[in-house]
Every structure is written in structure tokens, then in C-alpha cells.
HTML snippet that shows the backbone in 3Dmol.js (N, CA, C, O; Angstrom):
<script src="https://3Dmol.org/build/3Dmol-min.js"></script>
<div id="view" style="width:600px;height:400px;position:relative"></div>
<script>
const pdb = `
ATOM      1  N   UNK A   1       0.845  -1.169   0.000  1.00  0.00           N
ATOM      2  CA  UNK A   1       0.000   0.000   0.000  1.00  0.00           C
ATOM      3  C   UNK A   1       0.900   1.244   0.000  1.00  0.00           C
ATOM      4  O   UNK A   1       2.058   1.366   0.398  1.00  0.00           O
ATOM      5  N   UNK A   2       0.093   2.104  -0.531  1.00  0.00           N
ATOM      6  CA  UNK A   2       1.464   3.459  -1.096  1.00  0.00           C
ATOM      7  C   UNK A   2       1.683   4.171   0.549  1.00  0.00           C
ATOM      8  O   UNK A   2       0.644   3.988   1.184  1.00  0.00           O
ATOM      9  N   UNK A   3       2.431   4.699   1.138  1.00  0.00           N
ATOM     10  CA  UNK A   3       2.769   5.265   1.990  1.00  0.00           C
ATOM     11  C   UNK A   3       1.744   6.367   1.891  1.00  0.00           C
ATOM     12  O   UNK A   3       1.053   6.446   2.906  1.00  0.00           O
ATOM     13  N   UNK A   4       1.474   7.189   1.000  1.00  0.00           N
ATOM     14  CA  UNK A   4       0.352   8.328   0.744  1.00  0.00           C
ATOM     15  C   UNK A   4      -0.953   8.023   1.424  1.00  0.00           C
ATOM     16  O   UNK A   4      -1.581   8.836   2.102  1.00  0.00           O
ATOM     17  N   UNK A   5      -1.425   6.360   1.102  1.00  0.00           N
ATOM     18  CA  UNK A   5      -2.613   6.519   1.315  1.00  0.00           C
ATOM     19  C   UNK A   5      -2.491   5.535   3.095  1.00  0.00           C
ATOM     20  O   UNK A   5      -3.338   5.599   3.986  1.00  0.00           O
ATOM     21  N   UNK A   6      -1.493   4.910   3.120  1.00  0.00           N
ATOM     22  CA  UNK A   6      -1.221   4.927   4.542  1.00  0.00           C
ATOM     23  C   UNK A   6      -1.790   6.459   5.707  1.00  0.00           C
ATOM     24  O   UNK A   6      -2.493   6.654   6.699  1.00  0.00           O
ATOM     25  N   UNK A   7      -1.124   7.044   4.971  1.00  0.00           N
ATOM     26  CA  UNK A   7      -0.820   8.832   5.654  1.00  0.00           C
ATOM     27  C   UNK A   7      -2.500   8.809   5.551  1.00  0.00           C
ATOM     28  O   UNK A   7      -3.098   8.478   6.575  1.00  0.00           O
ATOM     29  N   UNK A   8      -3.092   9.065   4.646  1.00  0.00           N
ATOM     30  CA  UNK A   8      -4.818   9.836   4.625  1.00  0.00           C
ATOM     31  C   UNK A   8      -5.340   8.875   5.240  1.00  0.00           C
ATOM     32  O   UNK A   8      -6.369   9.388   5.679  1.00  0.00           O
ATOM     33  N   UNK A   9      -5.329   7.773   5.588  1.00  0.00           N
ATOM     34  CA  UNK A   9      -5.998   6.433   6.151  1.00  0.00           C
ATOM     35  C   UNK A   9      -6.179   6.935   7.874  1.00  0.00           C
ATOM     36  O   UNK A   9      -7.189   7.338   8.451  1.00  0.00           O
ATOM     37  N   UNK A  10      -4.879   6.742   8.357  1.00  0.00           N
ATOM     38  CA  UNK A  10      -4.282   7.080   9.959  1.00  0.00           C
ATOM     39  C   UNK A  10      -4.940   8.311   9.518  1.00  0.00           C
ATOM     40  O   UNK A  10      -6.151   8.218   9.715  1.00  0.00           O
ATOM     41  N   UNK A  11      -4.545   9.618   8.908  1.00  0.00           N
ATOM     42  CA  UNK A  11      -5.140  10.873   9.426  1.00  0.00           C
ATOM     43  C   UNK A  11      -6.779  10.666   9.363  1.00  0.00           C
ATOM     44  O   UNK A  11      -7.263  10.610  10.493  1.00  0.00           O
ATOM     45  N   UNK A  12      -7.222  10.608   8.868  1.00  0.00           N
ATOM     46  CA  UNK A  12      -8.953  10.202   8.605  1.00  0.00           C
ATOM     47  C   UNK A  12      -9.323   9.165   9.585  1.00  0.00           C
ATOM     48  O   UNK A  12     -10.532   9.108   9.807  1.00  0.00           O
ATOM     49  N   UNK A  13      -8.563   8.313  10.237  1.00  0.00           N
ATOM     50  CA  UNK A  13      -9.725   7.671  11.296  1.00  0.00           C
ATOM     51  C   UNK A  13      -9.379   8.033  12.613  1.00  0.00           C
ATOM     52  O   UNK A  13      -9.955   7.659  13.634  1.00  0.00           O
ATOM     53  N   UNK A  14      -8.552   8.669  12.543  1.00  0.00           N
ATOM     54  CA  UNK A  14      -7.720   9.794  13.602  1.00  0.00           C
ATOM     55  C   UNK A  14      -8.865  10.918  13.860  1.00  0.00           C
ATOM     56  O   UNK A  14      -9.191  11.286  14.989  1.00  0.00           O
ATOM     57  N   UNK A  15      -9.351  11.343  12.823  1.00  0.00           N
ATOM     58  CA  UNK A  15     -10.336  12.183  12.997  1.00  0.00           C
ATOM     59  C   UNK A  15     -11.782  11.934  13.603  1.00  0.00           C
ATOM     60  O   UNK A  15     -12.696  12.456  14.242  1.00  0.00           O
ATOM     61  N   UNK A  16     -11.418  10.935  13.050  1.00  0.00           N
ATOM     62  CA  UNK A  16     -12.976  10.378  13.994  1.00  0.00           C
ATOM     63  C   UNK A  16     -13.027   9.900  15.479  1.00  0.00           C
ATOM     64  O   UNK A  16     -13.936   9.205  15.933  1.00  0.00           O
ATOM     65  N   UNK A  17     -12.149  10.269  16.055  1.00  0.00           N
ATOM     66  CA  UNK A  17     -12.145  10.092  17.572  1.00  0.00           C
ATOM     67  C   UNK A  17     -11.225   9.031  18.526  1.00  0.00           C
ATOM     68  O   UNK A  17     -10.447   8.185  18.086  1.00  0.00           O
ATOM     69  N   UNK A  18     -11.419   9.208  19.441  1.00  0.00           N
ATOM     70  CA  UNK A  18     -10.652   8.122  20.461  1.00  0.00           C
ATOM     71  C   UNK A  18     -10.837   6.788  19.862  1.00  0.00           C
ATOM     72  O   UNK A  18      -9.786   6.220  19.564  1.00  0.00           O
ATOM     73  N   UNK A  19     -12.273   5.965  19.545  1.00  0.00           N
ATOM     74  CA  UNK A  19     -12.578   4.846  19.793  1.00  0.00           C
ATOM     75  C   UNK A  19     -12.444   4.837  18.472  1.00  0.00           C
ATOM     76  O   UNK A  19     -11.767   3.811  18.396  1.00  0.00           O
ATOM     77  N   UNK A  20     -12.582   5.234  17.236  1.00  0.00           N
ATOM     78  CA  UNK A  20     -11.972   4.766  15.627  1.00  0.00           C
ATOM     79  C   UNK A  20     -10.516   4.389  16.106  1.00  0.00           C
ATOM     80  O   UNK A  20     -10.013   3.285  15.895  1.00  0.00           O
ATOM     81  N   UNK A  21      -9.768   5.631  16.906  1.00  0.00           N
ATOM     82  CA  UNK A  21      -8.351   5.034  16.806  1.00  0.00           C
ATOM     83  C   UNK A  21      -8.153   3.863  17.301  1.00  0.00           C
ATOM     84  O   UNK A  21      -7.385   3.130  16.678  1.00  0.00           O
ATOM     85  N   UNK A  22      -8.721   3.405  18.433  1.00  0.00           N
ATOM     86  CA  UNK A  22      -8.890   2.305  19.667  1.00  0.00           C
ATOM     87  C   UNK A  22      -9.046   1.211  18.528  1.00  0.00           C
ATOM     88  O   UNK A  22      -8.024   0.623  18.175  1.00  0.00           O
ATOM     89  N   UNK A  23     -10.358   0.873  17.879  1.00  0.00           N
ATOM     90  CA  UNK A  23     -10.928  -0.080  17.315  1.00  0.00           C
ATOM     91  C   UNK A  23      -9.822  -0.524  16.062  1.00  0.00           C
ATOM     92  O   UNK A  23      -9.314  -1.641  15.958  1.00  0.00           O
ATOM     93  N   UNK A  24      -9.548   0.823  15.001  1.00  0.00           N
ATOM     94  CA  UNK A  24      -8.903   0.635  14.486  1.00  0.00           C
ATOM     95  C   UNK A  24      -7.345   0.629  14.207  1.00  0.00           C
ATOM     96  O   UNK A  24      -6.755  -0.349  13.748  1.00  0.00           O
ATOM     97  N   UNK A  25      -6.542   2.241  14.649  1.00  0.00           N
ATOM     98  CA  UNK A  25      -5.081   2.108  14.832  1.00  0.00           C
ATOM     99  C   UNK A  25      -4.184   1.293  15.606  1.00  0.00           C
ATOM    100  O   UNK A  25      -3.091   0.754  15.428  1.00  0.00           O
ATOM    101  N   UNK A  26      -5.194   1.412  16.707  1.00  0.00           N
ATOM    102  CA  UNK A  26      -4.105   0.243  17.598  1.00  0.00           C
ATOM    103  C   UNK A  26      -3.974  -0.798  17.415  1.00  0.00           C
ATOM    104  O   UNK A  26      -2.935  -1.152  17.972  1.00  0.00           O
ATOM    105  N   UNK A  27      -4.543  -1.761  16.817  1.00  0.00           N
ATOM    106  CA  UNK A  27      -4.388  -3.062  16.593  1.00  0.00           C
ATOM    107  C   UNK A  27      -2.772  -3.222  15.545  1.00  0.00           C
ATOM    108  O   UNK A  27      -1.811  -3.983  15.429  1.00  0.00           O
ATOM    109  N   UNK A  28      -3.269  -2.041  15.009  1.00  0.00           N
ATOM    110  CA  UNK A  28      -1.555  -1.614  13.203  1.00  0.00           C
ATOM    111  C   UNK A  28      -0.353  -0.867  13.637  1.00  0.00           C
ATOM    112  O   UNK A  28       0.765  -0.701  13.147  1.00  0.00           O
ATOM    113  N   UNK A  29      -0.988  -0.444  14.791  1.00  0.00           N
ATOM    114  CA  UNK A  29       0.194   0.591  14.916  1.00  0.00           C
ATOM    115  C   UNK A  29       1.428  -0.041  14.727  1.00  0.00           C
ATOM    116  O   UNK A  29       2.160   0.259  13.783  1.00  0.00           O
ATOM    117  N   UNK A  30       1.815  -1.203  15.856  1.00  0.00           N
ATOM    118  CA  UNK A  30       3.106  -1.765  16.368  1.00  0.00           C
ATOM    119  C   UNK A  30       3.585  -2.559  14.847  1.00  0.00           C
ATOM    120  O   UNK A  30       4.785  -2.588  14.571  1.00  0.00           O
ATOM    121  N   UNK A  31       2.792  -3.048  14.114  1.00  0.00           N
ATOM    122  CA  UNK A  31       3.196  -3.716  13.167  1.00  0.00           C
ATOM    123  C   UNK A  31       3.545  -2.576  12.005  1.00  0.00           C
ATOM    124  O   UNK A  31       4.490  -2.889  11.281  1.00  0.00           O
ATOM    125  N   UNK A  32       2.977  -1.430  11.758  1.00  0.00           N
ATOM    126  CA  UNK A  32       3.216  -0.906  10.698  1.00  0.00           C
ATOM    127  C   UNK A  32       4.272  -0.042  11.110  1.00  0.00           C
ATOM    128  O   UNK A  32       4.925   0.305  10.126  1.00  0.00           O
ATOM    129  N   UNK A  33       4.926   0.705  12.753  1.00  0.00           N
ATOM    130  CA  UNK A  33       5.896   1.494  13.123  1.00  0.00           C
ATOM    131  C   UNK A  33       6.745   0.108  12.660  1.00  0.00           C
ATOM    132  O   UNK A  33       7.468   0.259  11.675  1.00  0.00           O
ATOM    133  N   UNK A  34       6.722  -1.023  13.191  1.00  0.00           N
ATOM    134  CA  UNK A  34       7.965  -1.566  12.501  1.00  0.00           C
ATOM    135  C   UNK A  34       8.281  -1.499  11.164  1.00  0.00           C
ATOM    136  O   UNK A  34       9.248  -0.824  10.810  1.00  0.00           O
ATOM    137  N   UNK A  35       7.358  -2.322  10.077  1.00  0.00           N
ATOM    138  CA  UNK A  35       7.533  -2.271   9.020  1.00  0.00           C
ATOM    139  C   UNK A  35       8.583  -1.045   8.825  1.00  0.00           C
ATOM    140  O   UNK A  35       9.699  -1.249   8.348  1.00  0.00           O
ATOM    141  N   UNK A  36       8.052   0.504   9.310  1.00  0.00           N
ATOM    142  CA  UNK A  36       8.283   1.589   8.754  1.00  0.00           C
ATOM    143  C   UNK A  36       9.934   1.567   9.008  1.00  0.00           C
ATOM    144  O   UNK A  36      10.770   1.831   8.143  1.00  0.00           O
ATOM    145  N   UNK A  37      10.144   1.286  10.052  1.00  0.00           N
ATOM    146  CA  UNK A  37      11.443   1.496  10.973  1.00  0.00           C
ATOM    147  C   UNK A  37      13.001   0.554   9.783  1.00  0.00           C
ATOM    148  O   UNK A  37      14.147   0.886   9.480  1.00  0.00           O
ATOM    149  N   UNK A  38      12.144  -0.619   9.493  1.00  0.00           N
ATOM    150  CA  UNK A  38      13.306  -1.105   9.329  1.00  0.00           C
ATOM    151  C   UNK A  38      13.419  -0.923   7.440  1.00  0.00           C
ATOM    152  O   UNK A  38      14.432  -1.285   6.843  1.00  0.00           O
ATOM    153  N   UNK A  39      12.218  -0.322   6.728  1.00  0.00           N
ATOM    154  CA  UNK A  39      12.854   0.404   5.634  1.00  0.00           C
ATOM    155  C   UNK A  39      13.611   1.832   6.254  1.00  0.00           C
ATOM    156  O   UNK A  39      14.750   1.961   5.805  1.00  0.00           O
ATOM    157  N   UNK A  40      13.308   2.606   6.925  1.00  0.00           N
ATOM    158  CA  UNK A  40      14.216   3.758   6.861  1.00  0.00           C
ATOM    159  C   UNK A  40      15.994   3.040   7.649  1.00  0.00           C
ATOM    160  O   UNK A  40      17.002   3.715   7.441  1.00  0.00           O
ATOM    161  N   UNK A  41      16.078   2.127   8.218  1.00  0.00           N
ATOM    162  CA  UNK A  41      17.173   1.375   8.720  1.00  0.00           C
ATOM    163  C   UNK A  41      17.970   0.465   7.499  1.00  0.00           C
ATOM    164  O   UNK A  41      18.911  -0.326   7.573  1.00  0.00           O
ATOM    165  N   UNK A  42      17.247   0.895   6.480  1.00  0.00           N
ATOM    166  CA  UNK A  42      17.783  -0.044   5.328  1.00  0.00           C
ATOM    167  C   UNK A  42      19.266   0.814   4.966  1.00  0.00           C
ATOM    168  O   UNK A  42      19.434   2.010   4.731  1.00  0.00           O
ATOM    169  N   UNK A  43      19.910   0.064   5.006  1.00  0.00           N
ATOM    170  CA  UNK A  43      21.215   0.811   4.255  1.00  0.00           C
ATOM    171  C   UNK A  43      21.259   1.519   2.546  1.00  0.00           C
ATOM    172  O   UNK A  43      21.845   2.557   2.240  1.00  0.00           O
ATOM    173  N   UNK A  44      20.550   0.716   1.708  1.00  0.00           N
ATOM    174  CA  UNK A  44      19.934   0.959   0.637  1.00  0.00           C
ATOM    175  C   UNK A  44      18.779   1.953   0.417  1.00  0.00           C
ATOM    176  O   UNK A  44      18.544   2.247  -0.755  1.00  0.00           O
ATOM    177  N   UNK A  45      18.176   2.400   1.190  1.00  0.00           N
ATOM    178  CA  UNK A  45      17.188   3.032   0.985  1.00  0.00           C
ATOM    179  C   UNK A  45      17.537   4.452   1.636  1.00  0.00           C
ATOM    180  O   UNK A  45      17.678   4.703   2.833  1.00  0.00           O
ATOM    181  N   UNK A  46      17.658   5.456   0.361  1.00  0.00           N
ATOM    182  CA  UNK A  46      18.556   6.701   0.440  1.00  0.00           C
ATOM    183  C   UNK A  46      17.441   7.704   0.124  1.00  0.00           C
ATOM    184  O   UNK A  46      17.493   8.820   0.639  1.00  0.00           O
ATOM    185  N   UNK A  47      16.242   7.303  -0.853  1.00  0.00           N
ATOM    186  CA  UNK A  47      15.028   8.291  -1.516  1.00  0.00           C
ATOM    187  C   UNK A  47      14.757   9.098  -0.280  1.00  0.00           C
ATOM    188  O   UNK A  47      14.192   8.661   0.722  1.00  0.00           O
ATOM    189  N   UNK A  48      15.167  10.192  -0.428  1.00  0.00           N
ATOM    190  CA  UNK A  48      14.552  11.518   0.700  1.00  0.00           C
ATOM    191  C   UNK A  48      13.262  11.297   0.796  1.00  0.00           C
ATOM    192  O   UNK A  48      12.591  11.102   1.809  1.00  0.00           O
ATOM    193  N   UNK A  49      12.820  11.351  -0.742  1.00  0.00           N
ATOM    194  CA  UNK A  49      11.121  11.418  -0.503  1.00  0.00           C
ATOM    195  C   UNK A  49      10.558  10.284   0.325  1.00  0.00           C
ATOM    196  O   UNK A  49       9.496  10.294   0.947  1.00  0.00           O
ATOM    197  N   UNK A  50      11.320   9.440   0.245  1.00  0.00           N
ATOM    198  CA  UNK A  50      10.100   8.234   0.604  1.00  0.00           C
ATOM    199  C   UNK A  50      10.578   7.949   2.304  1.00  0.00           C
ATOM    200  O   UNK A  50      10.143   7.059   3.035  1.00  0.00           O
ATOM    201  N   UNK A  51      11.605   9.008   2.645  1.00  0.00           N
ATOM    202  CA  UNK A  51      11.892   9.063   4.032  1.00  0.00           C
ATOM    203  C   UNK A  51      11.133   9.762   4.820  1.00  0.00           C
ATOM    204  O   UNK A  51      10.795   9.587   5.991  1.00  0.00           O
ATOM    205  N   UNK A  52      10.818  10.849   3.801  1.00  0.00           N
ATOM    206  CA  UNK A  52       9.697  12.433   4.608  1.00  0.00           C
ATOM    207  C   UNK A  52       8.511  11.301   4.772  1.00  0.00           C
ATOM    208  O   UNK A  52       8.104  11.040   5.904  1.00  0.00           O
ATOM    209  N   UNK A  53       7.979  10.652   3.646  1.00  0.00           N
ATOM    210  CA  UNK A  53       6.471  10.294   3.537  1.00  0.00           C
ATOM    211  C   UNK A  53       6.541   9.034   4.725  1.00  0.00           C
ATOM    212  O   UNK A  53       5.517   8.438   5.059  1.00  0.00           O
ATOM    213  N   UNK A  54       7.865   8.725   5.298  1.00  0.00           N
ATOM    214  CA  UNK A  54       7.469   7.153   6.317  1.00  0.00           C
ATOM    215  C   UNK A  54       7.342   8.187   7.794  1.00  0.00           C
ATOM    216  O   UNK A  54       6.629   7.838   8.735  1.00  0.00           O
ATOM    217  N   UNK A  55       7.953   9.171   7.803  1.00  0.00           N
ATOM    218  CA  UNK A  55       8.097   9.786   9.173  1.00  0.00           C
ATOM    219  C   UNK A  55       6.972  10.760   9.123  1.00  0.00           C
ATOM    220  O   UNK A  55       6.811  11.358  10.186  1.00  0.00           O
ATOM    221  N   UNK A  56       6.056  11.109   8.050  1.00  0.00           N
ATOM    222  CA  UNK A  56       4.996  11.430   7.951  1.00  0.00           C
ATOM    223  C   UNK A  56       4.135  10.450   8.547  1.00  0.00           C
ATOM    224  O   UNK A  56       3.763  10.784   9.672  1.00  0.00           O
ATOM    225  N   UNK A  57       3.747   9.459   8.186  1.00  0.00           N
ATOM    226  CA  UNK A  57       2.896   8.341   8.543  1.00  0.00           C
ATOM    227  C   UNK A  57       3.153   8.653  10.072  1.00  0.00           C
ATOM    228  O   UNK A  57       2.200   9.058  10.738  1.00  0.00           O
ATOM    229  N   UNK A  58       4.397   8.487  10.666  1.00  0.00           N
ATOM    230  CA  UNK A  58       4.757   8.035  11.745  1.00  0.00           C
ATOM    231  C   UNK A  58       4.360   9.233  12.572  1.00  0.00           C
ATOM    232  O   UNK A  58       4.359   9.186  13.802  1.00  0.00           O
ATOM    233  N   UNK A  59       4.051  10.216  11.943  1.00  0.00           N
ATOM    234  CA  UNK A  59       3.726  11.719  12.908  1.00  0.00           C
ATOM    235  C   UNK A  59       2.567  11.438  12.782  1.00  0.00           C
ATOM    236  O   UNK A  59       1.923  11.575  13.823  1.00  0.00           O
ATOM    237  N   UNK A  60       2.035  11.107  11.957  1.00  0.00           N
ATOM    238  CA  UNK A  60       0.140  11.314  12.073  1.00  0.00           C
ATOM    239  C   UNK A  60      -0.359   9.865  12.923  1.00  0.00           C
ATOM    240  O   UNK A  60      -1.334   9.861  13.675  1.00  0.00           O
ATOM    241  N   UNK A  61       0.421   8.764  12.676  1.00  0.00           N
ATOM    242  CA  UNK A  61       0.252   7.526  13.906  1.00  0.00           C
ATOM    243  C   UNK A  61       0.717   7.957  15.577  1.00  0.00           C
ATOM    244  O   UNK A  61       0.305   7.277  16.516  1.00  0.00           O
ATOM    245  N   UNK A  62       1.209   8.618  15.694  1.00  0.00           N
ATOM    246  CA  UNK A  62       1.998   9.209  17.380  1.00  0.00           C
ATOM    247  C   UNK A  62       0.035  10.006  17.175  1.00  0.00           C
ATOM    248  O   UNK A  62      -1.036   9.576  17.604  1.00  0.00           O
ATOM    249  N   UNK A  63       0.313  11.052  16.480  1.00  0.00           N
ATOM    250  CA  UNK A  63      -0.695  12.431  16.878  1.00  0.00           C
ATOM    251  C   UNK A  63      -1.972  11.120  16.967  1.00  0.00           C
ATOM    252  O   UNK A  63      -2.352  11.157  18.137  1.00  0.00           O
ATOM    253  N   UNK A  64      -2.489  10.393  16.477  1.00  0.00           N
ATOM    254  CA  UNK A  64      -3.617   9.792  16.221  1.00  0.00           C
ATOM    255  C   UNK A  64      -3.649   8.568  17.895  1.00  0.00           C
ATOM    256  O   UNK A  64      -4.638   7.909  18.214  1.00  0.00           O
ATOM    257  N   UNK A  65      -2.539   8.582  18.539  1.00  0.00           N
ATOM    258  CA  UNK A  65      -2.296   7.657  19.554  1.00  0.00           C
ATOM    259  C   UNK A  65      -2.863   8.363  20.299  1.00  0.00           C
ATOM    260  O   UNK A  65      -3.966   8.296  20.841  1.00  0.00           O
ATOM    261  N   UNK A  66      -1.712   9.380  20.329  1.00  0.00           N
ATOM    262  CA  UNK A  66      -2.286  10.520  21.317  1.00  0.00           C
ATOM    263  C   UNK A  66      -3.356  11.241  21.721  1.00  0.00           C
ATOM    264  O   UNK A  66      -3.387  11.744  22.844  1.00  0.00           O
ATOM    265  N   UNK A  67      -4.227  11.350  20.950  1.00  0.00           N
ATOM    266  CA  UNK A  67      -5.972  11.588  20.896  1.00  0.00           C
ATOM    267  C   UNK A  67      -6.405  10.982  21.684  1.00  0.00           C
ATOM    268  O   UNK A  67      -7.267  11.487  22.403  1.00  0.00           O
ATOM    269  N   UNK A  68      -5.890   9.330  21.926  1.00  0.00           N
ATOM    270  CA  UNK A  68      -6.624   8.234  22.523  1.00  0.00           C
ATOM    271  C   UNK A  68      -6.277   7.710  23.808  1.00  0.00           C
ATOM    272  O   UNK A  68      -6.929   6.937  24.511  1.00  0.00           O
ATOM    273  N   UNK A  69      -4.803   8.405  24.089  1.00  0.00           N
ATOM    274  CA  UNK A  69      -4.194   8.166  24.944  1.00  0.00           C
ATOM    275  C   UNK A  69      -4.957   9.304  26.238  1.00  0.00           C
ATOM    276  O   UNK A  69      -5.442   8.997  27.326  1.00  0.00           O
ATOM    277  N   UNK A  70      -4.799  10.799  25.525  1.00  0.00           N
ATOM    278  CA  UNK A  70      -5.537  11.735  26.166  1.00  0.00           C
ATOM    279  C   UNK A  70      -6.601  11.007  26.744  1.00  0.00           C
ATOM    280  O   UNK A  70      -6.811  11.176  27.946  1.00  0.00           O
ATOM    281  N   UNK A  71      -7.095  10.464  26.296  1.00  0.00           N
ATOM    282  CA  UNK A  71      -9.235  10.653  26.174  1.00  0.00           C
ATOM    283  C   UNK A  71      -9.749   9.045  27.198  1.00  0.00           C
ATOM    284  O   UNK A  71     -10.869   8.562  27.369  1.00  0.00           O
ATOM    285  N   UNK A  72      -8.396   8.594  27.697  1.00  0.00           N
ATOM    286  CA  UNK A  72      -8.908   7.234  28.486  1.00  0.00           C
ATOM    287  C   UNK A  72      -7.673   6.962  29.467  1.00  0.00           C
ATOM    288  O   UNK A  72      -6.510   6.829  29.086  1.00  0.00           O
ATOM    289  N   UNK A  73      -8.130   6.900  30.835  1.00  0.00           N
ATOM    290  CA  UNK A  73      -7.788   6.773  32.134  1.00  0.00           C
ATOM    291  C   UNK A  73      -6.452   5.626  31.870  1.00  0.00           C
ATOM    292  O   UNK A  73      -6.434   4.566  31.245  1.00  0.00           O
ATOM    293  N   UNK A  74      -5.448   6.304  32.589  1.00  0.00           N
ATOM    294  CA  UNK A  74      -4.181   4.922  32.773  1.00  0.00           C
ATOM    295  C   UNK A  74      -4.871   3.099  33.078  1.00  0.00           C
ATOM    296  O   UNK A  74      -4.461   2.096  32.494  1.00  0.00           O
ATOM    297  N   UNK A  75      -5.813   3.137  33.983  1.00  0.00           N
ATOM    298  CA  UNK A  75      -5.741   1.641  33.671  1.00  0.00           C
ATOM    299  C   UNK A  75      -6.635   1.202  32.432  1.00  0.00           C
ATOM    300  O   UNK A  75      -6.869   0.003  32.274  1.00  0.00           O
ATOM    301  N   UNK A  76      -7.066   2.012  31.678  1.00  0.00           N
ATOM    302  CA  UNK A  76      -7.610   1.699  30.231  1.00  0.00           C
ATOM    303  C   UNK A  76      -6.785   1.411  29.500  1.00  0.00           C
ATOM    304  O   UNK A  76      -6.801   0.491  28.681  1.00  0.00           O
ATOM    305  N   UNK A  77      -5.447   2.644  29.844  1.00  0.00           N
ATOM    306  CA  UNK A  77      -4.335   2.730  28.431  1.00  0.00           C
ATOM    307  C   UNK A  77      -3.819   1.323  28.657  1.00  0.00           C
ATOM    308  O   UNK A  77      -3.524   0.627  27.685  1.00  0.00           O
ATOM    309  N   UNK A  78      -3.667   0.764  30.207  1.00  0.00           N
ATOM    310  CA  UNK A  78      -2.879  -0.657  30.443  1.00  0.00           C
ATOM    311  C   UNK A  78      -3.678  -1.510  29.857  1.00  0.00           C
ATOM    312  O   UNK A  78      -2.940  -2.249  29.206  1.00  0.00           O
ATOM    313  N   UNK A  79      -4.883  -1.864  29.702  1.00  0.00           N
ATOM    314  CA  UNK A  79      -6.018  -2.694  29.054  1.00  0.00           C
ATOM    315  C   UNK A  79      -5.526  -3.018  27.663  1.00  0.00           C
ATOM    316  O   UNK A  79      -5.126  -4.100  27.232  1.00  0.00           O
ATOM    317  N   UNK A  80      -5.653  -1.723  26.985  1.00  0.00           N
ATOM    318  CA  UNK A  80      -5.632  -1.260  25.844  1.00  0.00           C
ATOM    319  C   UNK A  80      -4.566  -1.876  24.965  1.00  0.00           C
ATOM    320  O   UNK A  80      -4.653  -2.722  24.075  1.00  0.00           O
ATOM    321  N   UNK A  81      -3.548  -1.222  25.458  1.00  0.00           N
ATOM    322  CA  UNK A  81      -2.145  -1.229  24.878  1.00  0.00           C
ATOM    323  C   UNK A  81      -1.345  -1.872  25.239  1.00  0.00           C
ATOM    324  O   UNK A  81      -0.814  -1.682  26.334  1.00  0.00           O
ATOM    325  N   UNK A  82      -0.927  -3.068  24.237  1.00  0.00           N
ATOM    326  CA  UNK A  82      -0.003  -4.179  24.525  1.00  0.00           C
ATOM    327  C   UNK A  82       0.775  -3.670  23.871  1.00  0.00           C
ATOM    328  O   UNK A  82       0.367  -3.430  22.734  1.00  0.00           O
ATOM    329  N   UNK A  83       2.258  -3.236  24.186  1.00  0.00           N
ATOM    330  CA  UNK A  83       3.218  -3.361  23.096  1.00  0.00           C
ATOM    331  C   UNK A  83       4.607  -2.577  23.933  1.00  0.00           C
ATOM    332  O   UNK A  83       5.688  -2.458  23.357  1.00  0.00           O
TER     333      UNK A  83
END
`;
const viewer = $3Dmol.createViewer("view");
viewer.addModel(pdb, "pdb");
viewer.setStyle({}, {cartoon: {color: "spectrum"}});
viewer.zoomTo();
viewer.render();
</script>
């Protein structure tokens, strides 16, 4: 999937509140921050652009956590969030 529509995906269900992110980001997050991590860790992989657009994703996945993190009590976030 293109990194672009990664980015409008996370920002758009980000928008829709705590429990879109809950239901939906968190389950991807941990798997897709990796994915992301170990192309920009690639020794081979030099494209500026496609460095802005992974640490893009990765700003609008933090900001989209954070909505949810705000919006529900520490022993929720412990419930919640395995990782």
C-alpha cells in the first residue's frame, strides 16, 4: 500500500475520535511502526522522498495515539495497549 494513502488512512480515522483510533489504529500501529522502521534502517534506501512520507505516517500515527491516549484513564491505556 502506497505510503500516501497509509498517511490519509491514519489521518482520517484519527479524525474520527478516540474509539476509531482504539478499534482501528491500535491493533496496526506496532506492526506498521515496525515495518516503517526497518525500511528507513535499510542501508539501501537513500530516496529523501520516501523518508519524509514514512516519518509522515509516523507523525500522524503518534498524533492519532495521542488523541486516545488523552481521552482514556491509565488503567484503560494498560487494558488497551499491549506493546
Amino acid at each position: 500500500m502506497p505510503l500516501t494513502t497509509q498517511y490519509g488512512g491514519i489521518v482520517g480515522i484519527s479524525r474520527f475520535g478516540p474509539k476509531a483510533v482504539d478499534a482501528f489504529l491500535l491493533p496496526l500501529a506496532t506492526s506498521y511502526w515496525i515495518r516503517w522502521e526497518e525500511v528507513l534502517k535499510a542501508s539501501a534506501y537513500n530516496d529523501v522522498n520516501g523518508r519524509f512520507e514514512i516519518q509522515q505516517c509516523q507523525r500522524a500515527l503518534l498524533e492519532g495515539l495521542a488523541s486516545f491516549m488523552q481521552s482514556v484513564s491509565p488503567e484503560e491505556q494498560s487494558e488497551r495497549v499491549d506493546w
